[in-house]
C-alpha positions in Angstrom: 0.0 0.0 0.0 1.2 3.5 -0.2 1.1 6.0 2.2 0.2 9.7 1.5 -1.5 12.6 3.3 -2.5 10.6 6.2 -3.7 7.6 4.6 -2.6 4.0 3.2 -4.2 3.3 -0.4 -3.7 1.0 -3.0 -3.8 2.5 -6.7 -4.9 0.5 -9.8 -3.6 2.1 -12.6 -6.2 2.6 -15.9 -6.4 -0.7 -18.0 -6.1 1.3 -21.2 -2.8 3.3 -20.4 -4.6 6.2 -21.3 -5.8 7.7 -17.6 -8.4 10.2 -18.1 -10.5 10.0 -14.7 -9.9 8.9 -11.3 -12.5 6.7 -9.2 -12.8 6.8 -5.5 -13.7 3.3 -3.9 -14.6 3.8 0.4 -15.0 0.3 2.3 -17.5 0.3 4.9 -16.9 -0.4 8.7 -15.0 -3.1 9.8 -13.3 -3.5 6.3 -10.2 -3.2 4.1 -9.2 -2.1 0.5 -8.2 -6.1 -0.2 -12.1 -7.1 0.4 -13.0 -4.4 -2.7 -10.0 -5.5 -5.0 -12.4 -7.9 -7.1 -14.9 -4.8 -7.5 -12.3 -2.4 -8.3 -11.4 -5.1 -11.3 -15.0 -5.2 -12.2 -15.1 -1.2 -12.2 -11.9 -1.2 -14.6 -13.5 -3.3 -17.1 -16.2 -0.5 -17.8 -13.5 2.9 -16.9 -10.9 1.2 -18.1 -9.5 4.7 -18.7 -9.7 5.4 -15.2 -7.1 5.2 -12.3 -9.1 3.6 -9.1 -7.7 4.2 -5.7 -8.8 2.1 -2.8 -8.7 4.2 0.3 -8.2 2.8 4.0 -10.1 4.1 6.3 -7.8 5.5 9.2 -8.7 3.0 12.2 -8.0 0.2 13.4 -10.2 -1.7 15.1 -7.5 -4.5 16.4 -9.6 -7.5 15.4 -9.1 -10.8 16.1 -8.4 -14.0 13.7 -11.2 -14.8 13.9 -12.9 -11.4 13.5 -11.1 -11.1 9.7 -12.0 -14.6 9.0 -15.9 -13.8 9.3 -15.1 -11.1 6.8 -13.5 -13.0 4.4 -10.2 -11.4 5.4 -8.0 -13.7 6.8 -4.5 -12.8 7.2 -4.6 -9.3 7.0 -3.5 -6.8 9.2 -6.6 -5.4 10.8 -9.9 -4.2 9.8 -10.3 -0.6 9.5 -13.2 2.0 9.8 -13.6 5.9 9.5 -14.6 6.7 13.0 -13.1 5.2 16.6 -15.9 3.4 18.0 -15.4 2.6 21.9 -17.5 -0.6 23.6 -20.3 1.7 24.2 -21.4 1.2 20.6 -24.7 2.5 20.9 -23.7 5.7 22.5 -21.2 6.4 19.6 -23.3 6.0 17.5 -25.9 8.3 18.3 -22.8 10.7 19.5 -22.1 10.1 15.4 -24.8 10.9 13.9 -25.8 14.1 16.1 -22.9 15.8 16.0 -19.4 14.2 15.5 -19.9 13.9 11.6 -20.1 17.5 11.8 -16.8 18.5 12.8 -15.0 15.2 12.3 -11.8 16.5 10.2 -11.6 12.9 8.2 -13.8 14.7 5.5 -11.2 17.5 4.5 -8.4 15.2 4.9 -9.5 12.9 2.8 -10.4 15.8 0.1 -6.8 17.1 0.7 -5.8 13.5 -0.1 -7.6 13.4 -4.0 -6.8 16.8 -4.2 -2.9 15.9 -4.8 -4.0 12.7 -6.4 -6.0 14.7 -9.3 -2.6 16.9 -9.1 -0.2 14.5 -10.1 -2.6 14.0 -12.9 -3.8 17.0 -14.1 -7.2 15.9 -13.4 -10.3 18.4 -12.5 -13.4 17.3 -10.3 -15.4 16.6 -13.4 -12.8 13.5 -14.0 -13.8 12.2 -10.3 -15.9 10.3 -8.8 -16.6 8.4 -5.9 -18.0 4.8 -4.9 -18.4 4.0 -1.4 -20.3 1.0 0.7 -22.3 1.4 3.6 -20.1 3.8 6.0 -18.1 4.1 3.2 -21.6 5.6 0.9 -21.7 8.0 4.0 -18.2 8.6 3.9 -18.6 9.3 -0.1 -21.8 11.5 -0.1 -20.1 13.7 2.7 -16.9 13.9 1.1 -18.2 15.1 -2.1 -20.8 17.3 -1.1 -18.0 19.4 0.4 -15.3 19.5 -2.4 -14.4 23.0 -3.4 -15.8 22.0 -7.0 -18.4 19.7 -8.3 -17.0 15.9 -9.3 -18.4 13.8 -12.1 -20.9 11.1 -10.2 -21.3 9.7 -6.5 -22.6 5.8 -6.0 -23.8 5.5 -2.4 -24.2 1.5 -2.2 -26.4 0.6 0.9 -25.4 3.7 3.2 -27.4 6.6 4.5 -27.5 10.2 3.9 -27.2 12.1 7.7 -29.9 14.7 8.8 -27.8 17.8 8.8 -26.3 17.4 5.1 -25.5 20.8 3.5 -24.1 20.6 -0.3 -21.4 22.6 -1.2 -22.0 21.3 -4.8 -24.3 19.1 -6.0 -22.6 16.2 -8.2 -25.1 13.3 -9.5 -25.9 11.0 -7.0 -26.8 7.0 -7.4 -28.7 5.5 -4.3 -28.2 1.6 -4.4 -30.3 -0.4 -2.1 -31.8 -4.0 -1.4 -34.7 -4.3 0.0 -33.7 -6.6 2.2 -31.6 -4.3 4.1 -31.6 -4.9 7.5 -30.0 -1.4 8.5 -31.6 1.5 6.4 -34.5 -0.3 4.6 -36.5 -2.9 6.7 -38.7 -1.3 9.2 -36.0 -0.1 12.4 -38.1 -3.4 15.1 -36.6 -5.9 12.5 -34.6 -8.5 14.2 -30.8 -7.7 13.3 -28.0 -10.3 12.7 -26.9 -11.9 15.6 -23.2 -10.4 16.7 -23.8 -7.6 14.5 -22.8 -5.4 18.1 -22.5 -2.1 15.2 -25.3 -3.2 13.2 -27.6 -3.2 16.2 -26.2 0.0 17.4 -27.4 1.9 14.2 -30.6 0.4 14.4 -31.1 2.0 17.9 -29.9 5.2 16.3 -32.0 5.2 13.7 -34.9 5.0 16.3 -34.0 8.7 17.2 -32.5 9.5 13.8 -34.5 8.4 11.1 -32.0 6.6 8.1 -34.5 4.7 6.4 -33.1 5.1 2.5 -36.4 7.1 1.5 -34.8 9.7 3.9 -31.9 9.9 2.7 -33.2 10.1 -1.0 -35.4 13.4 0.7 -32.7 14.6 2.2 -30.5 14.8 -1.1 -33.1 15.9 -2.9 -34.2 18.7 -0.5 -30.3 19.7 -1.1 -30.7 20.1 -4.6 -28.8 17.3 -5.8 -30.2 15.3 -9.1 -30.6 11.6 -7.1 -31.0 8.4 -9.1 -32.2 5.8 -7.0 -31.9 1.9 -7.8 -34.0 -0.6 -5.6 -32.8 -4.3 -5.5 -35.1 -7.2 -5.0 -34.2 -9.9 -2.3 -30.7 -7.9 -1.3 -29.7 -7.2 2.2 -26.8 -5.4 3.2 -24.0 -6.6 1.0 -22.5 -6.1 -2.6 -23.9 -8.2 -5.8 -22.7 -8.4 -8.8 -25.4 -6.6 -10.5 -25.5 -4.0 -7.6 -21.7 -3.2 -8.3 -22.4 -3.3 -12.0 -24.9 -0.9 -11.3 -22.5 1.3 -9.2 -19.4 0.9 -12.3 -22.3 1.9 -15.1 -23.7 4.8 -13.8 -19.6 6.2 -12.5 -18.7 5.1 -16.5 -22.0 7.2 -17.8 -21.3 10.3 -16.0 -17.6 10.5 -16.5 -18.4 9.8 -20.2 -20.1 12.5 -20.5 -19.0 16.3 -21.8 -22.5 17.4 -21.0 -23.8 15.5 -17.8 -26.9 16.7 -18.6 -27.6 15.3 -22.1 -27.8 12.0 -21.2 -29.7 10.5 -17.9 -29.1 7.3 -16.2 -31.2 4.2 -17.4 
């Protein structure tokens, strides 16, 4: 991995040689870049002129073996997510969502990390774009919404949009969702995974704070930002081949395009 601006990354340079954009891909909690490799491959074969960069989110969560093996990771280091969660999960959370992802500084950092990366390539906003799951949609939406100029397309796969969003700009926005999903689409009482100790957390949250994905839609909307919105039958809260081929279309449409506007997602 390298190591720039406060974060570890890996890079996969465009399949074509012939780098014109630069795609953003954000892991959710509890993850690592290495689960989202095989994606980023898949998103390649449709940008192929496209450098992707596979961020790290910047803590550690010191998992066990064990831990990693339940997500398919076993072997690596740790599994990482964007904000330090202490064993009074709940709490956090709420603490999160009220108020932390307000003045949390992970947002500009991470802007001030693609801001060198477009740099070195003499790349503009309307060459980016951004693909994140779960926290890592959150982390995405957020992250955009407050770039000093408006980027190409952002895929929010199975995350939420918080209450007190403000956009800065107002790039196009794809909502991907199952409807299945046990933590912003099935009513809040639903029974969650057992172990899930972060899943359940949210779910309390969202008792208070209402995350439901018809929400967030509102809330984007209310913003002013031109939402698609793509409803998947029989999916919880996970990534499918056709959900990520969703994701890699829509990214490849809108950093396609010289006018975004001629041309809508289908």
């Amino acid at each position: 991995m390298q190591y720039e601006d406060g974060f570890y990354f890996k890079t996969l340079p465009s399949l074509s040689g012939k780098m014109k954009s630069l795609i953003i891909i954000l892991h959710g909690h509890g993850s690592h870049p290495d689960k989202y490799t095989q994606w980023a491959l898949k998103t390649q074969e449709v940008n192929p002129d496209a450098d992707l960069i596979l961020v790290r989110a910047p803590v550690a969560l010191r998992a066990t073996e064990n831990q990693k093996i339940a997500r398919n990771l076993p072997g690596i280091d740790d599994l990482y997510t964007w904000y330090k969660l202490d064993r009074r999960t709940h709490q956090q959370v709420n603490l999160v969502l009220k108020h932390a992802f307000r003045r949390l500084t992970v947002f500009n950092k991470l802007n001030r990390l693609i801001d060198h990366q477009l740099q070195k390539r003499n790349l503009l906003d309307k060459d980016l774009a951004f693909i994140g799951f779960s926290m890592g949609g959150t982390m995405a939406v957020q992250t955009a919404l407050r770039r000093k100029n408006e980027c190409a397309a952002v895929v929010c796969h199975s995350g939420a949009v918080l209450p007190f969003t403000r956009a800065r700009k107002r790039p196009d926005t794809l909502m991907i969702m199952g409807d299945q999903d046990e933590l912003f689409f099935l009513p809040e009482k639903k029974t969650p995974r057992k172990g899930s100790r972060f899943l359940t957390a949210f779910q309390k949250a969202g008792l208070k704070i209402n995350l439901h994905h018809e929400r967030s839609v509102r809330r984007l909307q209310k913003a002013g930002i031109d939402v698609t919105e793509k409803i998947f039958k029989d999916l919880d809260h996970r990534i499918t081949e056709d959900s990520w081929r969703e994701a890699s279309s829509f990214v490849a449409q809108k950093l396609g395009l010289s006018d975004k506007d001629s041309l809508k997602f289908i």
